[in-house]
C-alpha positions in Angstrom: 20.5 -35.2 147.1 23.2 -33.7 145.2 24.4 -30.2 145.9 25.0 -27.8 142.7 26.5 -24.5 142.7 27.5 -21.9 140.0 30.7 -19.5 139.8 31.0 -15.9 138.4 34.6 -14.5 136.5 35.4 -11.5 135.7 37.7 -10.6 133.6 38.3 -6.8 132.3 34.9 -5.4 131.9 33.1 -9.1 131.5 31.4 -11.1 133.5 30.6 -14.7 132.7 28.6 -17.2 134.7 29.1 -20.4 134.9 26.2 -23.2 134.5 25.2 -25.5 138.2 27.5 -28.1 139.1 28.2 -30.6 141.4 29.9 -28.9 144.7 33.1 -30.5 144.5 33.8 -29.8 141.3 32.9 -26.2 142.2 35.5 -26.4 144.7 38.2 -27.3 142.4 37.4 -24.6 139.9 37.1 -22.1 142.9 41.0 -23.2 143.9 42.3 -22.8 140.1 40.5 -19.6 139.0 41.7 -18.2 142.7 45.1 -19.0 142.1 44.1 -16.8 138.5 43.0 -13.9 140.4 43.5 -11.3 142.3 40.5 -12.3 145.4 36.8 -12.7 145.4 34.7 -9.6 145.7 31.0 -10.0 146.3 31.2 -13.9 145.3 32.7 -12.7 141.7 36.5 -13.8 141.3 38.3 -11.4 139.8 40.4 -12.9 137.1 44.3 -10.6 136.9 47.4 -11.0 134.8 48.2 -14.3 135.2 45.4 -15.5 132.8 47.1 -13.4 130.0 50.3 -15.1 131.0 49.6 -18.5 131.6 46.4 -18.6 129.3 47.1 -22.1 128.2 48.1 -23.6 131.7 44.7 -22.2 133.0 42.6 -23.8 130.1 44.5 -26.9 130.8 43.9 -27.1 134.1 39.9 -26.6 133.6 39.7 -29.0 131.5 41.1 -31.3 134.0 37.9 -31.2 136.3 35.9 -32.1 133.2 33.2 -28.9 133.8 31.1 -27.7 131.2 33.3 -27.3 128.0 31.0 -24.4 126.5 31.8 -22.3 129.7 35.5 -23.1 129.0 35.6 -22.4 125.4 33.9 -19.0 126.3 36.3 -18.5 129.0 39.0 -18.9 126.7 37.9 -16.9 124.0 37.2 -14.1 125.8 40.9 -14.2 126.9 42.4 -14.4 123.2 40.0 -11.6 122.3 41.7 -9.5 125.4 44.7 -10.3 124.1 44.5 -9.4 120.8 43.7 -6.1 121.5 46.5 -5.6 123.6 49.9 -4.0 122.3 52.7 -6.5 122.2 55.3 -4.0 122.4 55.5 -0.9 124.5 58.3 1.9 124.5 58.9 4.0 127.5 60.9 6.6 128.1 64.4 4.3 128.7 62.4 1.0 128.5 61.0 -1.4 125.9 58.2 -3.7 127.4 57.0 -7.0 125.6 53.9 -8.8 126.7 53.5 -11.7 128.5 51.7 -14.2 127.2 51.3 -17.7 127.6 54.9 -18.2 128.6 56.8 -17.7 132.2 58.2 -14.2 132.6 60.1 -15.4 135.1 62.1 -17.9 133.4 62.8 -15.2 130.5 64.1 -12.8 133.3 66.6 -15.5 134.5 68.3 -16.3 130.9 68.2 -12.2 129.6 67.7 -10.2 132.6 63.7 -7.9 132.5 61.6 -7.1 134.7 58.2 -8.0 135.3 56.1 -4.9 134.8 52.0 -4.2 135.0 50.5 -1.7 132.8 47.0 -1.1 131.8 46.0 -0.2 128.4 43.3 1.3 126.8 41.7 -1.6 125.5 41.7 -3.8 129.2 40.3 -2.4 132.4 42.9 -4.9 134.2 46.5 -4.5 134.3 48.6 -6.6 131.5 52.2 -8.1 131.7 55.2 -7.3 130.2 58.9 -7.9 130.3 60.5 -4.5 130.3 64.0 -4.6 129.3 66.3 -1.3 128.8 66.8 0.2 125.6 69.9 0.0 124.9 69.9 -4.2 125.5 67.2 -4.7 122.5 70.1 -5.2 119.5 71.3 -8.1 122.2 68.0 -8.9 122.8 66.6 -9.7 119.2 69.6 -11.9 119.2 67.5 -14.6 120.7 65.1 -15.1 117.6 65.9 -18.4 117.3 66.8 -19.4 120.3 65.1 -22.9 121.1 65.3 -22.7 124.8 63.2 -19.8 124.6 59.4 -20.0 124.7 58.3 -19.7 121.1 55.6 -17.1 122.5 58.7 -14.8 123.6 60.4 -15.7 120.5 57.7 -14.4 117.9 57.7 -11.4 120.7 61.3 -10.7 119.8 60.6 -11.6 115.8 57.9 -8.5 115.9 60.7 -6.5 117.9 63.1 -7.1 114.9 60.4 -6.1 112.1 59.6 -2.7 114.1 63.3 -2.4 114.8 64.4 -2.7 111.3 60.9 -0.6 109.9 61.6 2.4 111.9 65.7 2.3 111.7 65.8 5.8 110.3 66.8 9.0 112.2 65.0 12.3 110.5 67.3 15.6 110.6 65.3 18.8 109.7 65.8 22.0 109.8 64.3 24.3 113.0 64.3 27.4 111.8 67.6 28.9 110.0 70.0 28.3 113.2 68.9 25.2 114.7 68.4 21.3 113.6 66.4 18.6 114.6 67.2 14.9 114.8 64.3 12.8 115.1 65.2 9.7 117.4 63.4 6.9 117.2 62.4 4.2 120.2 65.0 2.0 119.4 68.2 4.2 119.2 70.6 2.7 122.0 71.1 5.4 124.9 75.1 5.7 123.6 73.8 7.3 120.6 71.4 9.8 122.7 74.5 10.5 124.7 76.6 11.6 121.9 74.2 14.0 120.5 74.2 15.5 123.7 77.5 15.5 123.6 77.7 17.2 120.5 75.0 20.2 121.5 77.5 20.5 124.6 80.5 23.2 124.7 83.2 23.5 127.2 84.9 26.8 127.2 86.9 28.5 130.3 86.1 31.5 132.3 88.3 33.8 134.4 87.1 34.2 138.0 88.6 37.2 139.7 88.2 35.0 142.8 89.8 32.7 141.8 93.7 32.2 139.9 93.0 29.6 137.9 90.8 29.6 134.6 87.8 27.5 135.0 86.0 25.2 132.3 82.4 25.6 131.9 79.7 23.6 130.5 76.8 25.1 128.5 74.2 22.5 127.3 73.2 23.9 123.6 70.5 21.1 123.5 66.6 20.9 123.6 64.8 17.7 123.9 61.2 17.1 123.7 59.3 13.2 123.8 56.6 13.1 120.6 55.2 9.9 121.3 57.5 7.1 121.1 60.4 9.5 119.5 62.9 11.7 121.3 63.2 14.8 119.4 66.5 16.6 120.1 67.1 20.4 118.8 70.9 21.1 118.2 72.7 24.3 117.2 73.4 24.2 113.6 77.0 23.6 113.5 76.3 20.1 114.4 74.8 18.8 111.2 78.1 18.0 109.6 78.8 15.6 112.7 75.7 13.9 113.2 75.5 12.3 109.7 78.4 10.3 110.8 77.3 9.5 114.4 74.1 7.7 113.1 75.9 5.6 110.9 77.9 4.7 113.5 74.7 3.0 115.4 73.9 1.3 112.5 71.3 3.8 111.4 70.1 5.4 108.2 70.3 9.3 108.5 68.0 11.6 106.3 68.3 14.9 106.0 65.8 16.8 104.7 67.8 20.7 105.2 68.0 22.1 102.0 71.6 24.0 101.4 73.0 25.7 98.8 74.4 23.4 96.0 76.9 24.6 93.0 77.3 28.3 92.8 76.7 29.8 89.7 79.1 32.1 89.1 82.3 31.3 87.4 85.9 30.9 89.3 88.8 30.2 88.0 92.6 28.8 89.9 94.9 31.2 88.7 97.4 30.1 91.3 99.7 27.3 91.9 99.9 25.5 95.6 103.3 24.9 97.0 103.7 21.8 98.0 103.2 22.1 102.3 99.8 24.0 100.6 98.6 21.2 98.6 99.5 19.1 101.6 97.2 20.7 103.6 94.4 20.8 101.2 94.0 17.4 101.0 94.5 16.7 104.8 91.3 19.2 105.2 89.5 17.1 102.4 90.4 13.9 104.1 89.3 15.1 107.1 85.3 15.3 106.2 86.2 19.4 104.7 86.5 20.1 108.7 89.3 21.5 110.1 91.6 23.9 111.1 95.0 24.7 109.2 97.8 26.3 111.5 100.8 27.7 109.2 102.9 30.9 109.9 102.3 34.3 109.2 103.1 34.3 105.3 103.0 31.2 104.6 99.8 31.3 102.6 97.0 30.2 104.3 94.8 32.6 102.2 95.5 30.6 98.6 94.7 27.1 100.9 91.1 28.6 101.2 90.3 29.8 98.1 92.1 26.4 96.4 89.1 24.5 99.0 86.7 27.2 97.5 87.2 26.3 93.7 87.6 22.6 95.0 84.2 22.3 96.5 82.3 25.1 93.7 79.9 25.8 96.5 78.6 29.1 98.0 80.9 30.0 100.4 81.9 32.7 103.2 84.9 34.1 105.0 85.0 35.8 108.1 87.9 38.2 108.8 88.6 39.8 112.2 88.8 43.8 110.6 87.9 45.7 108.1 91.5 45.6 106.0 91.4 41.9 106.2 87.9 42.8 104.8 89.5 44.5 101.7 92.3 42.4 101.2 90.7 39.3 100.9 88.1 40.6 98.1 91.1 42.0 96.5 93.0 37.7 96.3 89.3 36.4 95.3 89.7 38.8 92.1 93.3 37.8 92.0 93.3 34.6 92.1 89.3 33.3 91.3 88.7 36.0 88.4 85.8 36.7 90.3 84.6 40.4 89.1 84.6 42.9 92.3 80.7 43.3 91.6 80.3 39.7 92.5 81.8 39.2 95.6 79.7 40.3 98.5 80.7 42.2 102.1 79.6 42.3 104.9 81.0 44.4 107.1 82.7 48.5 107.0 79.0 49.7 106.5 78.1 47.1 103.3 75.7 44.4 103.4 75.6 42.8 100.3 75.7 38.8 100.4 76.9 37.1 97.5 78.1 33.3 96.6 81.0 34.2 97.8 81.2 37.0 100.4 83.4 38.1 102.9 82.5 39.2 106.4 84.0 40.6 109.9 83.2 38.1 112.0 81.1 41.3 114.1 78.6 41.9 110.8 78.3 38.1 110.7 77.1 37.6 114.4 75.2 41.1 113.7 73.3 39.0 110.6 73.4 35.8 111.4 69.5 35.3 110.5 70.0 36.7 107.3 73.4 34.3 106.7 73.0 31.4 108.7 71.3 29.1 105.6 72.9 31.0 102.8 76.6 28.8 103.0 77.5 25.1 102.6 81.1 26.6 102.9 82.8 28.7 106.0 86.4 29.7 106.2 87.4 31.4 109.6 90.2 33.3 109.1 92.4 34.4 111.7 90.4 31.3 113.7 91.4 32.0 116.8 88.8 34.6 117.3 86.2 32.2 116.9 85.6 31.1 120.5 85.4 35.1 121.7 82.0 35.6 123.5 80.6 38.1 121.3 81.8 36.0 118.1 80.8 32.4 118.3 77.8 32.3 117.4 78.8 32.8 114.0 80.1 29.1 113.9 77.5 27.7 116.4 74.3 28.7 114.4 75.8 28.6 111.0 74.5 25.8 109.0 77.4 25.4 106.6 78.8 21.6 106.6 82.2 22.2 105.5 84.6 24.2 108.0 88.1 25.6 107.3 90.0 27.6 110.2 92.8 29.4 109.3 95.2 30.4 112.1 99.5 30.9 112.4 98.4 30.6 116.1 95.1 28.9 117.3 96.2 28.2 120.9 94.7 31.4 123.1 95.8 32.5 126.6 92.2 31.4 127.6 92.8 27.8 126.2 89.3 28.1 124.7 91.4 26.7 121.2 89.0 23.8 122.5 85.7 25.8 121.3 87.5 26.4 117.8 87.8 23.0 117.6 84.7 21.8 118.3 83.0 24.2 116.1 85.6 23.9 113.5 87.3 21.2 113.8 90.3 20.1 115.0 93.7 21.0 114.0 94.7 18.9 110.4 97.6 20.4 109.1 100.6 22.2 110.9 104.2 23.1 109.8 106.6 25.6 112.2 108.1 28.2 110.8 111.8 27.3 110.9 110.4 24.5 108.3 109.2 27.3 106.6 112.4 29.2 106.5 114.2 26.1 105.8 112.0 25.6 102.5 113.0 29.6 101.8 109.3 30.1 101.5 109.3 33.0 105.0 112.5 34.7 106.1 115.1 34.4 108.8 115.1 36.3 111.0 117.3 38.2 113.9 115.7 38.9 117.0 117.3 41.4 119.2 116.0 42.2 122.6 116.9 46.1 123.7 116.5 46.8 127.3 116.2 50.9 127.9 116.5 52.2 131.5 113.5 54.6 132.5 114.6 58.1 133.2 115.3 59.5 136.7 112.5 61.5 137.5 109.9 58.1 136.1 111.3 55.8 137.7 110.5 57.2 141.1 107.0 58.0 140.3 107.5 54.1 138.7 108.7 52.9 142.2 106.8 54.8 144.5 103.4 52.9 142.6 105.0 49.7 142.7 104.7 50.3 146.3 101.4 50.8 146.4 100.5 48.1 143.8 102.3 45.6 146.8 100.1 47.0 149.6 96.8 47.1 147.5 94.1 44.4 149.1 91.2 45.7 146.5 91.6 43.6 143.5 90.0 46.2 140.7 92.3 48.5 142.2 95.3 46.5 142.6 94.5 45.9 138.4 94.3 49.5 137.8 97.7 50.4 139.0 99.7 47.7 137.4 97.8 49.1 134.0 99.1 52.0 135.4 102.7 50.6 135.9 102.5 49.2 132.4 101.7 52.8 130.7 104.8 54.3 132.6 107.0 51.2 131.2 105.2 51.7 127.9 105.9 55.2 126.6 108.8 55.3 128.4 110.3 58.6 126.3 113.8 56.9 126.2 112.3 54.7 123.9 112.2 57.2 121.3 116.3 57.7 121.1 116.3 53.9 120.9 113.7 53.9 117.8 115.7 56.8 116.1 118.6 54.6 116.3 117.2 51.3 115.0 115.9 53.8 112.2 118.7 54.7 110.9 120.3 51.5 110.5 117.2 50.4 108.5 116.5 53.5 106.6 116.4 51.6 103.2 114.3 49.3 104.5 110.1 49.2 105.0 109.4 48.6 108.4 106.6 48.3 111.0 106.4 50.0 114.5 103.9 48.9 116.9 103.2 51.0 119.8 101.3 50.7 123.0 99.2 54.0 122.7 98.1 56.6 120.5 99.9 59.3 122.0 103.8 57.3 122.2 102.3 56.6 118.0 102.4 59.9 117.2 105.8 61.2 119.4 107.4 58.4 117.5 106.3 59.7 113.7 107.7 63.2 115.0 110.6 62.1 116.1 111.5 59.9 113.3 110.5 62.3 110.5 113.2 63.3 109.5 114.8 60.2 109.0 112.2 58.7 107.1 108.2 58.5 105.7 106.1 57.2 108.6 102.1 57.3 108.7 100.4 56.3 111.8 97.5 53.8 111.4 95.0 53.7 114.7 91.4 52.4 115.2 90.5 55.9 114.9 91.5 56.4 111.7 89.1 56.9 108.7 88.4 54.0 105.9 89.7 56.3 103.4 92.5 57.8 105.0 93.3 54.0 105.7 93.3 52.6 102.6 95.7 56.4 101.4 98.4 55.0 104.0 98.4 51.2 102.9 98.2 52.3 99.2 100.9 54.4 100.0 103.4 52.1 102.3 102.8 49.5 99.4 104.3 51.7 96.8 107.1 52.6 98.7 106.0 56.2 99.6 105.7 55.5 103.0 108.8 53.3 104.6 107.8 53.8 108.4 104.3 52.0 109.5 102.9 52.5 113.5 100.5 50.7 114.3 98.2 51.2 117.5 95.8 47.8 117.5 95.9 48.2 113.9 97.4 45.2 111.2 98.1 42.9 114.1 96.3 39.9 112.1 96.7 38.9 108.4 98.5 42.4 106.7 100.2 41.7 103.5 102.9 43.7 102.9 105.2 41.9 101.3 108.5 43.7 101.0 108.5 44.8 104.6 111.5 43.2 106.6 111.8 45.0 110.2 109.6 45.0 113.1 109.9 46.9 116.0 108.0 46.1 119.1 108.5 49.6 121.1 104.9 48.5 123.6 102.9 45.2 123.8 100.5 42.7 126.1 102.4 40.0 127.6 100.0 37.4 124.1 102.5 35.3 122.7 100.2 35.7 119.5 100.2 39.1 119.2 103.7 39.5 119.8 104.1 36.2 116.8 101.6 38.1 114.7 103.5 41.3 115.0 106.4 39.4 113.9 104.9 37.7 111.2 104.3 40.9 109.1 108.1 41.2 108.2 108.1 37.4 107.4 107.3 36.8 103.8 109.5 36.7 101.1 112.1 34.1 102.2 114.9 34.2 99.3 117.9 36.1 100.3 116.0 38.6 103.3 116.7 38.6 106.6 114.2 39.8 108.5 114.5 42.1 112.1 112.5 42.1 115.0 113.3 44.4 117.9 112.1 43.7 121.3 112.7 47.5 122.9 111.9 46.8 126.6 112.1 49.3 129.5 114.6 47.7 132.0 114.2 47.0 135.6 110.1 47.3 135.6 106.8 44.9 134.7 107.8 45.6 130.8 110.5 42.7 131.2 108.4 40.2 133.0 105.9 40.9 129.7 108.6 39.9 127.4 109.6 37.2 129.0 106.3 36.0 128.4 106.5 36.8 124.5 109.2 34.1 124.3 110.5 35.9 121.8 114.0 33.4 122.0 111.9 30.6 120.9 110.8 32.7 117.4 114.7 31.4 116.0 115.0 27.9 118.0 116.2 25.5 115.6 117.5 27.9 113.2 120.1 30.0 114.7 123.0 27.8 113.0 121.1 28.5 109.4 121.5 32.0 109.9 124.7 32.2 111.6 126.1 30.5 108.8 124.2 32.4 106.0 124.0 35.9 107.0 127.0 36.1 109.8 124.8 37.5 112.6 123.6 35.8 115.8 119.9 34.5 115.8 119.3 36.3 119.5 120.9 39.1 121.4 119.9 40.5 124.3 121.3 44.4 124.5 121.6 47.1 127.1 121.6 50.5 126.1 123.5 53.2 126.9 122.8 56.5 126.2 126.5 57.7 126.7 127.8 54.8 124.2 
């Protein structure tokens, strides 16, 4: 008698039976499905992966034992129904995973690297293979198309790979609100693209550590990302957008931006100006440059018409920040100049006004102030007096504003701090430069004489002078330590021998307009006494009123007033023209203050000789400050031009004497 037997298979959520048989061949389909399977549980072999990747080898092999071909045709049918419902791609978070199917994983994983991987889906209650490769190897990867050493399974894998890759090959930017952005990244973007949009929403800037000597750079990640299914959605700070265009191109990508910003402005400007030549140059480096960058030109050497050539150039809504409030004024004053824009027309924001125009000017305080209200009004930003932009309390004017095109105007964008490296990475970087003794040789800015005067400190200061020094050299408290050498700086400051030194200088420049820029409200005001007499001086300090301001500059422009101190007041960006001597009787150890002091008495090149005096209070902390100042490197390169043109050495250091 012949002994029959019957098999049960499962596979996912079915079961199917197999009709009697003789024993032996029962045994041989036992030792293929088992090899199929994952074990037998309760006489039911549990069919696993392997049938979904070696589907055909399996339906070959049954075939062998010549069994009942209506239990094999089911078998295999309800395995290419499986599979059908089964994804053939996957995308993880740094992984793309291609099923398995009738071809060898392994063999795949040899030639192109992968990794076998089990996942179950919602359509199978078993787990499925795939190959999981990284992202950033699939443009490599769909390389292998055609490859005829591949298994064509694999290879109509990687064709449906291709079609998805080139379907979703578009990157969304929209807006977040009025200060952020968001780049929609698809699956496929490599990780070197993810990286540099991190990159971008990342700013380095230095901090001073009072336990420590040496600045320190910190990173702040501006970035937010959040997974939406199969995209990566990454929130940047608006300044970004003008970069990122250019950063998906790069990755072969097609960018689209659905921000709206303002387009053509309205009202009409006019050039009624003419660019010098170094002007023109650095309009078009700016324009080259993406309209991102920064311009660095000296004190007078008209930055100001560069901008408002870019503005009538791009005839697009535009803003300018300024530092202060006379920058404020005196930049609505060129765009009526030189656009023939009416005053109604041109906003401010800023001295108590908040009226936002297509063209408006701002201190950069009103514009961090109202950043919600300006943020999406601009497609163009001009940052005058640039430098300022990486100050704590000011960036995030340029990090949340939206506008795309970015000009920074500075004579001196490198800062004590070093955080120039914020103003260029919200600005851009530097794109035009010419010194100033090319300046003066192109007899656009002035010459100029610098003479150092070092004053002794009288008797009866320089012992209380002394007697703190000591202490300063035996302070261990730090804040304390700090205090007294402000202290040692005040007494070196306003030293009163100062003023016979100024009265002097006076004299010999009585004709002339001049400015004086002292350390401290008090010194401004002994100065003006003591000079009186001599000549017309006005003191101009933050605490002085907008009207009585604009009375002073009014009246130093006309003549009326020849003597100007200033106390924190027209360090940055003063037009005065005719002025032609500077006299630096207290200041910080800033190069660009000291340059920006200097650079007042600078324009007007033909014929002037301009005169900055250093007066310095000998033997104390006031010389080591002007040291620092460097004021022998303001005539480097030119002292033979004006030796030979106006007779008088470049640089002299002096020590007076009041008994001369």
């Amino acid at each position: 008698m012949i002994s029959l037997a019957k098999i049960r298979v499962k596979f996912g959520n079915e079961i199917l039976e197999s009709p009697e048989m003789d024993i032996r061949d029962f045994a041989k389909l036992v030792s293929i499905l088992r090899k199929f399977s994952s074990g037998v549980v309760n006489g039911v072999i549990n069919l696993d992966w392997r049938v979904i990747a070696f589907t055909d080898d399996l339906i070959n092999k049954l075939r062998e034992i010549k069994i009942d071909n209506v239990f094999i045709e089911k078998l295999s049918d309800i395995v290419k129904e499986k599979v059908k419902e089964v994804p053939k791609i996957i995308i993880e978070d740094d992984h793309v995973l291609l099923l398995v199917h009738n071809y060898n994983p392994y063999e795949i994983a040899e030639k192109l690297g992968g990794e076998l991987r089990l996942r179950v889906t919602r359509s199978m209650q078993i787990e499925v293979p795939y190959l999981a490769f990284n992202r950033g190897d699939i443009f490599s990867l769909i390389s292998y198309v055609d490859a005829q050493d591949l298994a064509l399974n694999f290879r109509n894998i990687l064709k449906l790979l291709k079609e998805k890759i080139e379907r979703e090959n578009v990157i969304y930017i929209t807006s977040y609100g009025v200060k952020f952005i968001e780049i929609k990244v698809p699956w496929n973007a490599p990780s070197s693209l993810i990286k540099e949009l991190k990159e971008l929403g990342t700013i380095e800037y230095y901090v001073s550590d009072p336990s420590e000597e040496e600045l320190q750079l910190k990173s702040e990640k501006l970035y937010k990302i959040d997974r939406r299914e199969d995209t990566l959605v990454i929130r940047l700070p608006s300044f970004t957008l003008t970069r990122i265009e250019n950063i998906i191109k790069k990755y072969g990508f097609t960018p689209k931006i659905d921000i709206s910003l303002p387009q053509s402005i309205k009202i009409k400007i006019s050039k009624n100006f003419k660019l010098m030549s170094h002007q023109e140059e650095a309009l078009n480096r700016w324009m080259d440059a993406n309209k991102l960058g920064t311009v660095v030109i000296p004190t007078g050497g008209g930055k100001t018409l560069i901008a408002l050539a870019a503005i009538v150039k791009m005839k697009k809504p535009a803003i300018i920040f300024v530092p202060n409030k006379l920058l404020l004024w005196q930049w609505r004053d060129r765009i009526k100049k030189f656009l023939l824009v009416p005053e109604e027309k041109i906003g401010i924001l800023g001295a108590g006004e908040r009226n936002i125009k297509e063209i408006t000017v701002a201190t950069y305080q009103s514009g961090v102030k109202y950043i919600e209200k300006i943020a999406d009004k601009f497609s163009l930003a001009i940052f005058d007096e640039g430098h300022h932009v990486p100050a704590r309390t000011f960036k995030d004017v340029a990090l949340y504003l939206r506008a795309p095109y970015r000009m920074a105007l500075s004579a001196t964008p490198r800062r004590h701090d070093k955080n120039e490296i914020l103003l260029f990475k919200l600005s851009g970087r530097i794109v035009y430069e010419i010194s100033f003794p090319e300046l003066v040789r192109q007899g656009i800015l002035a010459p100029l004489a610098v003479r150092k005067i070092l004053v002794p400190l009288p008797n009866e200061y320089m012992k209380l002078y002394k007697s703190l020094e000591k202490e300063v050299e035996g302070e261990k408290i730090p804040l304390e330590k700090k205090r007294k050498i402000n202290r040692l700086i005040e007494i070196a400051r306003d030293n009163p021998n100062k003023i016979k030194v100024l009265r002097e200088i006076v004299k010999r420049h009585k004709d002339e307009k001049m400015f004086i820029f002292a350390g401290s409200i008090n010194f401004a005001e002994t100065i003006k006494l003591s000079i009186k007499d001599l000549i017309p001086a006005e003191v101009l300090t933050a605490k002085t009123s907008e009207v009585e301001e604009k009375r002073i500059l009014k009246a130093f422009l006309d003549g009326e007033i020849r003597a100007l101190i200033l106390v924190k007041k027209g360090e940055e960006g003063l037009d005065v023209g005719d002025a032609s001597v500077a006299i630096i009787a207290g200041g910080t150890k800033q190069i660009r203050e000291f340059i920006q002091r200097v650079g007042r008495v600078l324009r007007g090149g033909v014929n002037k000789l301009a005169w900055v005096y250093e007066v310095v209070t000998k033997d104390t902390i006031e010389e080591a400050l002007s040291r620092a100042r460097r004021a022998r490197e303001l005539v480097r390169g030119i002292e033979n031009f004006i030796s030979k043109n106006f007779k008088v050495k470049a640089f002299k250091v002096e020590v007076w004497n009041e008994n001369r």
